[in-house]
N, C-alpha and C positions, 0 to 999 in steps of 0.2 A: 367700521373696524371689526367687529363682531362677526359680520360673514365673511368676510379676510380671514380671521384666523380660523373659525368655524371651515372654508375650503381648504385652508392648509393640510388641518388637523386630517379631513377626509382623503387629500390625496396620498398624508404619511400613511396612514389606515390600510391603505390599499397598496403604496408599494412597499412597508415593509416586511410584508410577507414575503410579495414577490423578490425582494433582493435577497432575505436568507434563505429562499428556494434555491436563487442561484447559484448563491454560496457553498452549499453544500451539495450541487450536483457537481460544480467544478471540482470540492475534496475528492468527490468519488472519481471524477474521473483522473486523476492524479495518481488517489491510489491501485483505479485498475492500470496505468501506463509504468507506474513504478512495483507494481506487483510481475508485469508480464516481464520488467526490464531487470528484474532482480533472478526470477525461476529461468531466465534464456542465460544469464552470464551463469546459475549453479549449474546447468547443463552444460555451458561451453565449459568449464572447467574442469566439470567430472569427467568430458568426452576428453579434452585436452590433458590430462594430466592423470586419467588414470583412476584418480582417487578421486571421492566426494568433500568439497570443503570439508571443516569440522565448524568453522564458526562464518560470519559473515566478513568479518575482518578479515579472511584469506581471500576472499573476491577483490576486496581492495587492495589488497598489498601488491597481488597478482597481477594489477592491472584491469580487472574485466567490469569493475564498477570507477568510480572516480570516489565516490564518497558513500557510502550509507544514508540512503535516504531517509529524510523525517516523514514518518506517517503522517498526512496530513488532517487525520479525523486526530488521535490522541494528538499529536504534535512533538512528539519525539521519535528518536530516530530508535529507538526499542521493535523488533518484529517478535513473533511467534515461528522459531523454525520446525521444522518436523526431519525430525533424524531416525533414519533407517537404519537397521542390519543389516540390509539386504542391499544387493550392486544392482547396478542398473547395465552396465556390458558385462560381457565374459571377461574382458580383458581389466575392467575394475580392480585395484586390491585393497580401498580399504572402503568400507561405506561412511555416511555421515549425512550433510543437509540435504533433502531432497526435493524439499519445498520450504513455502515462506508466506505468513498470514499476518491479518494486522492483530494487535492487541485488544482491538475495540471489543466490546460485546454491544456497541449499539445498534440499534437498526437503521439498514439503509433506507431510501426512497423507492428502492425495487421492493421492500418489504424482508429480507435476508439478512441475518447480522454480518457484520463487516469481516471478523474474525473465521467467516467461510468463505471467502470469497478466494 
């Protein structure tokens, strides 16, 4: 009974590293598909309407998101936007979100905090 649990205890040892490895390379790759899928609809709409959102909530309202996504490293749907003065076409007239970051300051598994990505 002793080496029974003694093998057990050794193959938990060893996968559960491996499962929160994997864990957290799937967050990452969630938040790069919802990071590209967030910056393509603030451009479709800055090109489509002239103006640059002001908040995240105008992407949805608008149509070009369905929901605000939840960060999946913090786990709320909170982002870091970065707001401009400055237009992106000539024909722009009012500026606003340009980009969009998560809130984390952890470090990824590339070694980079999340919060630059």
């Amino acid at each position: 009974m002793i080496i029974v649990i003694s093998i057990i205890t050794i193959l938990v040892a060893i996968a559960a590293p491996i499962y929160t490895q994997h864990i957290r390379h799937a967050r990452e790759v969630v938040l790069k598909e919802d990071l590209v899928s967030m910056r393509s609809s603030i451009d479709q709409y800055t090109q489509d309407k002239n103006k640059a959102p002001q908040d995240l909530a105008d992407l949805v309202s608008a149509g070009y998101l369905h929901a605000i996504p939840k960060d999946p490293i913090t786990n709320v749907a909170e982002w870091d936007v970065v707001q401009e003065d400055s237009v992106m076409a000539l024909d722009q007239t009012q500026p606003g979100i340009t980009d969009v970051h998560s809130k984390s300051n952890q470090m990824s598994s590339e070694g980079t905090a999340y919060n630059t990505w």
